[in-house]
DRENLUMKE-692287 format. One line per 5 residues: their letters; for each residue y, z, x of N, C-alpha, C, O. Coordinates in steps of 0.05 Angstrom, whole numbers, padded with zeros to 5 digits, always signed. Layout:
<atoms>
a> Y,Z,X,Y,Z,X,Y,Z,X,Y,Z,X | ... .
</atoms>
This chain:
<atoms>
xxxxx> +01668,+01723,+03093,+01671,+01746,+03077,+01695,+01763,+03086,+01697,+01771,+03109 | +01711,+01766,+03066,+01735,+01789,+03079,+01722,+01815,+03080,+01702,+01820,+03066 | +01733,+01834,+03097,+01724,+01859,+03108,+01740,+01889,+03084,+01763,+01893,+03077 | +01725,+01898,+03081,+01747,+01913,+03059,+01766,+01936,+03081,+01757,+01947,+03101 | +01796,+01938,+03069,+01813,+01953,+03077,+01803,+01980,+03077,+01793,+01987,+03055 .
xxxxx> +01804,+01997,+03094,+01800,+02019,+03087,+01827,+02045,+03084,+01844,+02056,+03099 | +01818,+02047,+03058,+01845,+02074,+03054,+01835,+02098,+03053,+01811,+02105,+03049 | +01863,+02114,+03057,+01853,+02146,+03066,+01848,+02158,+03033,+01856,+02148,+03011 | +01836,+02179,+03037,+01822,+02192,+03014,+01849,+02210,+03006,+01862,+02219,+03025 | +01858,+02217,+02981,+01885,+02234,+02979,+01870,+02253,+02965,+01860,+02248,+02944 .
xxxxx> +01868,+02272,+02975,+01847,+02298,+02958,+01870,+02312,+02942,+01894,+02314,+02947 | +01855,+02320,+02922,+01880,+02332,+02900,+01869,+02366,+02896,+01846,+02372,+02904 | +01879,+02377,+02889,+01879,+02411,+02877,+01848,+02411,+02869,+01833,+02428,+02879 | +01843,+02399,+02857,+01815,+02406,+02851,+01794,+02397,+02869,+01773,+02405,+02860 | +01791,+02383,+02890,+01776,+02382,+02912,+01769,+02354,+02907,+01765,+02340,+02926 .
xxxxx> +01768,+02345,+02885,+01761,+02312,+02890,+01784,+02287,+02896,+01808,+02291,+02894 | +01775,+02266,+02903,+01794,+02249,+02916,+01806,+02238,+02892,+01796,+02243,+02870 | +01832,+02219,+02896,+01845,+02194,+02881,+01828,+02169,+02880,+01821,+02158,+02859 | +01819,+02159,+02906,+01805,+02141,+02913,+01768,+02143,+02899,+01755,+02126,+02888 | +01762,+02169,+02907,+01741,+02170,+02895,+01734,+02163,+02860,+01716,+02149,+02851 .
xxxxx> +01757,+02178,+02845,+01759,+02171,+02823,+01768,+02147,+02810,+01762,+02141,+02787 | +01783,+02132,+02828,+01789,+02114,+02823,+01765,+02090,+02823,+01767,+02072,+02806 | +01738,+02091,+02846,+01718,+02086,+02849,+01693,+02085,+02826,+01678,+02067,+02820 | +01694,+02113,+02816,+01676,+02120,+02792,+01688,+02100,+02776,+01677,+02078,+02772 | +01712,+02109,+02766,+01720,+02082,+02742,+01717,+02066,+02741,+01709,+02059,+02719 .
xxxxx> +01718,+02045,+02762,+01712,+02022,+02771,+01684,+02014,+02772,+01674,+01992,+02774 | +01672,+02035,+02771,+01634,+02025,+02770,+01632,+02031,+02740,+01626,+02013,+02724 | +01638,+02056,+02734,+01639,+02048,+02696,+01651,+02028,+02683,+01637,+02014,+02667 | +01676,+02023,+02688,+01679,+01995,+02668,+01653,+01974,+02681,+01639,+01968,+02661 | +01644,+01963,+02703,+01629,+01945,+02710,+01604,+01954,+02691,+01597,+01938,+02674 .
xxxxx> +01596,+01969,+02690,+01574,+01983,+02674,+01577,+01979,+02647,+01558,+01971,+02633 | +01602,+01984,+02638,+01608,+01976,+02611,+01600,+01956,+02600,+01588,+01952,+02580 | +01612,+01933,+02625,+01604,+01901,+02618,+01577,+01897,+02607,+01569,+01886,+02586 | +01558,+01916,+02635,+01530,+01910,+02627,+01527,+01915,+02607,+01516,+01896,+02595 | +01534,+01940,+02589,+01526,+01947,+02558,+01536,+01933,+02537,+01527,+01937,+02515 .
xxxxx> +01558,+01912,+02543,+01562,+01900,+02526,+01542,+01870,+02524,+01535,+01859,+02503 | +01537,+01865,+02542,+01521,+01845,+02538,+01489,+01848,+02524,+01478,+01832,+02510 | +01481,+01876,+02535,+01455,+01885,+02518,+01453,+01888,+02494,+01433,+01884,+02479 | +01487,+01900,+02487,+01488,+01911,+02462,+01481,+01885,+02441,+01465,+01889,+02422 | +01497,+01851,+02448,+01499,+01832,+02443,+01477,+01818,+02437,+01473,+01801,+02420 .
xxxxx> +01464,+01827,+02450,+01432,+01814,+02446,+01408,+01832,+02425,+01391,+01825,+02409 | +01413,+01847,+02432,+01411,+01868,+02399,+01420,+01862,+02373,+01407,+01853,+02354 | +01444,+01868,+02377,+01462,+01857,+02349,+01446,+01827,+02332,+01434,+01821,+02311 | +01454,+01816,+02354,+01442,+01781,+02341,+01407,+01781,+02338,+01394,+01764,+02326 | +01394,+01805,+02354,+01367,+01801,+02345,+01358,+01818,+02315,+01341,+01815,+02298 .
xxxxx> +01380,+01839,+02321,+01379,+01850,+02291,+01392,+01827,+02263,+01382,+01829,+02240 | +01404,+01816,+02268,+01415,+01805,+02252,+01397,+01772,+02240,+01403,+01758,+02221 | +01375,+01767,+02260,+01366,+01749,+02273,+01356,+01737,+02237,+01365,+01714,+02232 | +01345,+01747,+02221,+01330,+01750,+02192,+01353,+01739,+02173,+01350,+01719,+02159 | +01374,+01751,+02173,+01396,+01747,+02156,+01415,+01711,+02160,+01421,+01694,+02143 .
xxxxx> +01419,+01713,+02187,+01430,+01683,+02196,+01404,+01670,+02191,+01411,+01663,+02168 | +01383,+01662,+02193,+01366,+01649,+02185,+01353,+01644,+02162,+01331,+01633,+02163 | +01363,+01650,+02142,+01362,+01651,+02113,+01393,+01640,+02111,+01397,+01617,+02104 | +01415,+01655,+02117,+01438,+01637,+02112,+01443,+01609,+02116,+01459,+01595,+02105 | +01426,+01603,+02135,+01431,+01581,+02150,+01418,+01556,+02163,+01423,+01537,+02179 .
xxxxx> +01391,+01570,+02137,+01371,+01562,+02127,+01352,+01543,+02148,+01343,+01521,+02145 | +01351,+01563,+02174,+01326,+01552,+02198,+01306,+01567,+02192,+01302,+01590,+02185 | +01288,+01537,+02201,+01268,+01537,+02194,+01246,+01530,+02217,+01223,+01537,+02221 | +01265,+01512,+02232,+01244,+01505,+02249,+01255,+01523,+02280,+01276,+01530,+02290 | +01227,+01523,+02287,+01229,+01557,+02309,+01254,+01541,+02340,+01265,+01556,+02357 .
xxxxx> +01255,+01513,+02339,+01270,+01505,+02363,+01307,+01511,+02346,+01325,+01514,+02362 | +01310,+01511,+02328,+01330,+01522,+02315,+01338,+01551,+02316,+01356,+01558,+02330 | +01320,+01572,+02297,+01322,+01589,+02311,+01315,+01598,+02335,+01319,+01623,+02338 | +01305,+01586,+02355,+01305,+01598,+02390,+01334,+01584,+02389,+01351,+01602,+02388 | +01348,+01556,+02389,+01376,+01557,+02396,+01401,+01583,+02385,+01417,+01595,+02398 .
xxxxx> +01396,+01583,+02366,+01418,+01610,+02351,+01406,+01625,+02366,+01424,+01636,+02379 | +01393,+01631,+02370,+01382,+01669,+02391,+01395,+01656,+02416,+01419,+01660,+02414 | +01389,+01641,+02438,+01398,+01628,+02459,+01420,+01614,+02466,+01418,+01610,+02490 | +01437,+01608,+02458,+01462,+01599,+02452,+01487,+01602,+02469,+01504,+01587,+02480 | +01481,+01636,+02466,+01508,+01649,+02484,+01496,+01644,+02517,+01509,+01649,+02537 .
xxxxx> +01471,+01634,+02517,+01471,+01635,+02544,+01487,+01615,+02561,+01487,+01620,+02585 | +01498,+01595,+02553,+01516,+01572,+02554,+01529,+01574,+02567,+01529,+01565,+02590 | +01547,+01593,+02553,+01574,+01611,+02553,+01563,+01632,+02581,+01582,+01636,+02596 | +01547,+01639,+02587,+01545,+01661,+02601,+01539,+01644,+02623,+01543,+01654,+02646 | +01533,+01625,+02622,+01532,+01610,+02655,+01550,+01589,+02659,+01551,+01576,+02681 .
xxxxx> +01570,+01583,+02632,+01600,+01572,+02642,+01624,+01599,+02650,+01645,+01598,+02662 | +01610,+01618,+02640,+01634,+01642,+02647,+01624,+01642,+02680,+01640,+01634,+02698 | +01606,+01647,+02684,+01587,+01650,+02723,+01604,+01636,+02735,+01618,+01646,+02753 | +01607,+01602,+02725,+01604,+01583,+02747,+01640,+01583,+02749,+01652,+01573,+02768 | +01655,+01599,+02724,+01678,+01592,+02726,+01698,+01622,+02732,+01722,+01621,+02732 .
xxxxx> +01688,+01639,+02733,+01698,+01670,+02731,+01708,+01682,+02758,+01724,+01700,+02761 | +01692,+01665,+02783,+01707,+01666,+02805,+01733,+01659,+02811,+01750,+01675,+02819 | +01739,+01620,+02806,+01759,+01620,+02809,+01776,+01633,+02790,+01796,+01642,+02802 | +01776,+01638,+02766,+01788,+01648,+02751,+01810,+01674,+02759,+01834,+01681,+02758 | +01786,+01681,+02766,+01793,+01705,+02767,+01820,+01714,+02805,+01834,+01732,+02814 .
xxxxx> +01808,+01684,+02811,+01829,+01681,+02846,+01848,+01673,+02831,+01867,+01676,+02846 | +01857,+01662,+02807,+01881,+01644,+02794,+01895,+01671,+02780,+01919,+01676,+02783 | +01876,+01691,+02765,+01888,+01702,+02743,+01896,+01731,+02759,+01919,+01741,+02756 | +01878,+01742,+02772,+01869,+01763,+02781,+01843,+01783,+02757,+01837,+01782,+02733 | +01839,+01794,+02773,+01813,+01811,+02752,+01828,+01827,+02727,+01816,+01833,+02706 .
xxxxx> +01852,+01832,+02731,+01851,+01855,+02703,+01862,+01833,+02690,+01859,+01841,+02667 | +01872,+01812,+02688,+01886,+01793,+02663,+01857,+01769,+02657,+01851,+01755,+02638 | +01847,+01774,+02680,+01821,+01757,+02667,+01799,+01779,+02652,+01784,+01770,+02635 | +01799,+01805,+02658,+01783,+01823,+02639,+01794,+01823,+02613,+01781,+01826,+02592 | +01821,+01818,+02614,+01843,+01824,+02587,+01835,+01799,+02575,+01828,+01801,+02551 .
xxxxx> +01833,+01780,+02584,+01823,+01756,+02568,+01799,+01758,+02559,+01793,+01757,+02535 | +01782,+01759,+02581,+01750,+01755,+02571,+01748,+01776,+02543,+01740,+01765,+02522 | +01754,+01802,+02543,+01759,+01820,+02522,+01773,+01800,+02489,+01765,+01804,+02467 | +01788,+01786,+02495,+01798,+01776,+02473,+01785,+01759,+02468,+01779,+01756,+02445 | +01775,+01739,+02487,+01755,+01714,+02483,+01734,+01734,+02464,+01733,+01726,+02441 .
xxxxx> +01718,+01756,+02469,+01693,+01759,+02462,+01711,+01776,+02432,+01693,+01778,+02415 | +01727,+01784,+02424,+01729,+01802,+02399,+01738,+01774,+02384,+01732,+01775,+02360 | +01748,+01756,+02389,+01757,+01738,+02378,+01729,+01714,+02368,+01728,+01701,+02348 | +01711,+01715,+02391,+01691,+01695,+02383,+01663,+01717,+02362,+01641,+01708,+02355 | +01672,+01741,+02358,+01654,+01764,+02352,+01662,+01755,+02320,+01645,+01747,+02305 .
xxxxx> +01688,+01758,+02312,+01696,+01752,+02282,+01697,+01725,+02275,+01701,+01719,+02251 | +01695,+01705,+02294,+01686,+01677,+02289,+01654,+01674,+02282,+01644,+01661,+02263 | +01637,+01692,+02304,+01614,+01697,+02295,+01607,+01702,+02263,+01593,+01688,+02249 | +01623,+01726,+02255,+01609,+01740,+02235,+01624,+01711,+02208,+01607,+01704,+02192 | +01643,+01700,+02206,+01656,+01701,+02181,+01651,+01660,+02186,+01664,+01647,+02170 .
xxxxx> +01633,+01643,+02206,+01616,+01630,+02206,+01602,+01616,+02181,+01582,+01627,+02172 | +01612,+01594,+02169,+01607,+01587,+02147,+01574,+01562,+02155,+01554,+01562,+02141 | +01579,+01545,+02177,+01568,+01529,+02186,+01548,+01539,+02210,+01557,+01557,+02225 | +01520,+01527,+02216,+01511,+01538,+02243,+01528,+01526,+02258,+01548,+01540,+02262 | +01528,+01504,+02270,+01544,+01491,+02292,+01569,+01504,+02292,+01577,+01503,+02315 .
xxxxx> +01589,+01518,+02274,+01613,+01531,+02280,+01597,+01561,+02289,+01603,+01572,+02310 | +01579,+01570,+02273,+01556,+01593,+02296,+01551,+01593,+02320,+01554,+01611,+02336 | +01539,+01561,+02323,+01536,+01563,+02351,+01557,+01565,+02372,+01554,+01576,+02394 | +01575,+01556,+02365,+01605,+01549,+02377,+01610,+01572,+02383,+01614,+01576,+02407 | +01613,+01599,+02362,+01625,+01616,+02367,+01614,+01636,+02393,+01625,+01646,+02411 .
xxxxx> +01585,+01636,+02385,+01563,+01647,+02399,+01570,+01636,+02425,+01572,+01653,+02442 | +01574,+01611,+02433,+01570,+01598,+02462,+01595,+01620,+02469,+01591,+01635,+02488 | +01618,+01621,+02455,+01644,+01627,+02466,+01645,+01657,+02472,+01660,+01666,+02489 | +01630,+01669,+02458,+01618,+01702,+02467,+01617,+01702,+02476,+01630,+01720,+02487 | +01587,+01677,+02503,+01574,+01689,+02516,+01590,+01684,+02543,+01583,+01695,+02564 .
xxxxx> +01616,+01665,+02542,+01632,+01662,+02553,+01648,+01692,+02556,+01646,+01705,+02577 | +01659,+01699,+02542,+01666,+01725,+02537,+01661,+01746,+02557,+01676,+01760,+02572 | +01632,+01743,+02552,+01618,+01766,+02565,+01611,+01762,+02589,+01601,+01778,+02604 | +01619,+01734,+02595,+01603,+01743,+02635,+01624,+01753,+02653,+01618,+01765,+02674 | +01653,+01748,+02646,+01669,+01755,+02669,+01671,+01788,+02674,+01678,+01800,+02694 .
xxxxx> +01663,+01796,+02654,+01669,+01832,+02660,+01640,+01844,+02682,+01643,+01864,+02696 | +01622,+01834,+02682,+01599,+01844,+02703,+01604,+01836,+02724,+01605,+01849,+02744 | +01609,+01802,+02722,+01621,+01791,+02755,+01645,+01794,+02769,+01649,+01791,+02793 | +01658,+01799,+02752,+01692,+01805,+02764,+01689,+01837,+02780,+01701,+01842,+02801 | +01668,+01858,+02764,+01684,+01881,+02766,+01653,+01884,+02800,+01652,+01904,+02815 .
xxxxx> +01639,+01867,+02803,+01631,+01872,+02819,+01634,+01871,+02846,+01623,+01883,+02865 | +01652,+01855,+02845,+01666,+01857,+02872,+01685,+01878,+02883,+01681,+01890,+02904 | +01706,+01881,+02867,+01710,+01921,+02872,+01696,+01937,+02879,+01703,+01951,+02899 | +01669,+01942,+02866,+01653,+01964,+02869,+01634,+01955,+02896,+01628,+01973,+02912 | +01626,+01928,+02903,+01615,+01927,+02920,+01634,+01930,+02953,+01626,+01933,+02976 .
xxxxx> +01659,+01929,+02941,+01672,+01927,+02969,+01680,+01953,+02972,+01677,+01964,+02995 | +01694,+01973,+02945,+01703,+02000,+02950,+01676,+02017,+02954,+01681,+02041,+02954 | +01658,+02013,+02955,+01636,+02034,+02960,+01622,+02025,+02994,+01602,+02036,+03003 | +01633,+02010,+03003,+01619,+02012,+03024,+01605,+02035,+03041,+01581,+02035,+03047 | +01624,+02051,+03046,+01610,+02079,+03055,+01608,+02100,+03044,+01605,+02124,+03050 .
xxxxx> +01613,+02081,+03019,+01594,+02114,+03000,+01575,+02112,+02971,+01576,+02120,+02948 | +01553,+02093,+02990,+01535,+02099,+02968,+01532,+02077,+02956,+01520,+02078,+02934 | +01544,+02047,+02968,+01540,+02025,+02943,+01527,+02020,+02932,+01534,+02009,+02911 | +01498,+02023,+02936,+01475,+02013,+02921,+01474,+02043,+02898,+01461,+02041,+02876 | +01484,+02060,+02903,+01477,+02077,+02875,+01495,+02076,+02857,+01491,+02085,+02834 .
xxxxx> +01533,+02056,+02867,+01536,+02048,+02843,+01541,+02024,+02826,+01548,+02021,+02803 | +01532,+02002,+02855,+01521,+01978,+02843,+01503,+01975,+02829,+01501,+01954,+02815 | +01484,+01994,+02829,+01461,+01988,+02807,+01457,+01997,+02788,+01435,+01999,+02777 | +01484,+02008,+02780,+01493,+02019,+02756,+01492,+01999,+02729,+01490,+02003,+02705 | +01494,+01980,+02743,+01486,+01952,+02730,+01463,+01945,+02703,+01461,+01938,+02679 .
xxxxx> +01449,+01953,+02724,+01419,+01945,+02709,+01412,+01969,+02689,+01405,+01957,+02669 | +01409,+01997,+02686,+01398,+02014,+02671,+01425,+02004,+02653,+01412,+02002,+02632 | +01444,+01999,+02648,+01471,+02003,+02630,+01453,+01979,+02615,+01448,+01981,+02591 | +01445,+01955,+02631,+01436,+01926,+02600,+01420,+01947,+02590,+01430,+01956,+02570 | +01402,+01956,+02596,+01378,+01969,+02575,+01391,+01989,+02563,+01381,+01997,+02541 .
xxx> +01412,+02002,+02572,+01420,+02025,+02548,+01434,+02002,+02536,+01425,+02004,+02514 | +01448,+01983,+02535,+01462,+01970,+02509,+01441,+01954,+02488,+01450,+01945,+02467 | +01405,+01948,+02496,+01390,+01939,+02481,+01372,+01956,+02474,+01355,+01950,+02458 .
</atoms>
């Protein structure tokens, strides 16, 4: 495990730090991630009635695959978002994953075929895992002495506010 660097705090006019704020941000976008993925699973459960009449499933191992799908994608983003992210660095792999998911979002909706559905869906769920795992390593390493677990677990209440 590398040891995190420690930098000095640059306090500004108004009493709070550079570093500190720089910190907060960094646990909100990770947080963000989480809400996007809740939000995701919402959306497609709201929608769950309409693709299934389009797309005319019927049998329940059909629709459980269309509901289930992006999880694919969410455990090829896992197994691959590390190195990725040592090749790309984190903000050009967030810049991607961001385009992967708006791009597989209007592949979603405009989906003539399930199997081009499912496709698109897998590629979402791809989408969506590198922004929770990437941004956690920042926050777990810049919070060391201040507080990591209150804003590492910023995590978990953010999925339930996005569902």
């Amino acid at each position: 495990m590398i040891a995190p660097i420690p930098a000095p705090d640059v306090v500004t006019e108004q009493g709070g730090s550079v570093r500190s704020g720089y910190l907060w941000l960094a646990a909100t976008s990770g947080a963000l991630g989480g809400l996007l993925f809740g939000y995701d699973w919402v959306v497609i459960g709201g929608a769950k009635p309409f693709y299934e009449i389009y797309f005319h499933l019927t049998s329940p191992s059909l629709q459980g695959w269309a509901m289930s799908c992006a999880l694919i994608g969410c455990l090829i983003g896992a197994l691959t978002s590390g190195g990725l992210s040592d090749r790309l660095g984190r903000k050009r792999l967030l810049t991607l994953a961001a385009i992967v998911f708006a791009v597989s979002s209007l592949g979603t909706g405009v989906a003539t075929h399930f199997d081009a559905f499912v496709a698109w869906r897998i590629l979402g769920g791809y989408g969506e895992h590198p922004a929770p795992s990437s941004l956690a390593i920042p926050r777990s390493e810049d919070f060391v002495d201040r507080g990591a677990g209150r804003h590492r677990t910023s995590d978990e209440p953010v999925h339930h506010l996005g569902q």
